[in-house]
C-alpha positions as CSV (number, residue, x, y, z in Angstrom):
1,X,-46.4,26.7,77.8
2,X,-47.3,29.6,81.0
3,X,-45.2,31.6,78.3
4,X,-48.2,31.0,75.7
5,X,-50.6,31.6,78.2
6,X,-49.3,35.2,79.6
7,X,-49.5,35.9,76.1
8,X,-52.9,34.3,75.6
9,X,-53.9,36.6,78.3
10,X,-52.4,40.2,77.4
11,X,-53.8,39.3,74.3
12,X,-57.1,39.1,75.6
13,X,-56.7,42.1,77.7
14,X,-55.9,44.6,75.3
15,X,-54.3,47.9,74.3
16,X,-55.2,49.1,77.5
17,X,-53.6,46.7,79.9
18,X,-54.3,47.0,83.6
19,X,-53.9,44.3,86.3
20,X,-57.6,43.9,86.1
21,X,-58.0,43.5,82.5
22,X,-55.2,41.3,82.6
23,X,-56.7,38.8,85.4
24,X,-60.1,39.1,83.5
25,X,-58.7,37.5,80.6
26,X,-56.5,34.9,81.9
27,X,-60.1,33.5,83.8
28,X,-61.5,33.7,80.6
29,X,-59.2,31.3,79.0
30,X,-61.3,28.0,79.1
31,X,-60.0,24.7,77.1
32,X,-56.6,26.0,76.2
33,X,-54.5,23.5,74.2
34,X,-50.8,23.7,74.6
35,X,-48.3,23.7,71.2
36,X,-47.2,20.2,72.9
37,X,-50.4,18.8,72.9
38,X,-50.4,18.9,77.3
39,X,-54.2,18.5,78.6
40,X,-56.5,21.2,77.7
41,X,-56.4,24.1,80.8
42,X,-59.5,26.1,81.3
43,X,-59.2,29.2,84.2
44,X,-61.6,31.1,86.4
45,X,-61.9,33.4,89.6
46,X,-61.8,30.0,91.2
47,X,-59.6,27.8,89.4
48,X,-56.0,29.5,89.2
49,X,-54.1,26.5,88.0
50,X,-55.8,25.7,84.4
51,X,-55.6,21.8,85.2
52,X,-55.6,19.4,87.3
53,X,-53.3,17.1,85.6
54,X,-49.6,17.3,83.6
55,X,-47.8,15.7,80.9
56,X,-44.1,14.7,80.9
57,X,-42.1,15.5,77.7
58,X,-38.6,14.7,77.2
59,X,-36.5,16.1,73.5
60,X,-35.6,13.1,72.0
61,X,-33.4,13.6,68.5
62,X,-34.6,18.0,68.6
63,X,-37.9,16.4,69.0
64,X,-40.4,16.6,71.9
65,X,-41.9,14.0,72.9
66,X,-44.5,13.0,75.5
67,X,-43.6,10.3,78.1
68,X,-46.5,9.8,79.9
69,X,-49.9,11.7,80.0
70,X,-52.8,12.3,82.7
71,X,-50.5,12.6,85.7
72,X,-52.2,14.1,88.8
73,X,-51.4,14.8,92.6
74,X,-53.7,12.5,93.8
């Protein structure tokens, strides 16, 4: 998943990648849906951590699959 997302974001930066670019386009990834169907993550100058929730997946038969969903720290 933060392996989609550092793409997601020098992506978004373009040909001309500086740290600054870069960090402008990671905050401007808002409602970003994993390939494993995780909770949506949305960034800012703020908000550094994309969500305040997580999913557990487990492979099961080459297969992921999600154990349990909307887990948070509180």
């Amino acid at each position: 998943v933060y392996a989609d997302l550092v793409i997601t974001g020098l992506k978004g930066a373009g040909r001309n990648l500086t740290t600054a670019s870069f960090l402008k386009a990671m905050e401007g990834i808002s409602d970003y849906r994993d390939p494993f169907g995780g909770p949506k993550m949305s960034f800012g100058p703020q908000k550094r951590l994309g969500t305040e929730v997580s999913s557990l997946f487990q492979v099961q038969n080459g297969r992921w699959v999600k154990l349990v969903d909307n887990i948070t720290g509180k």
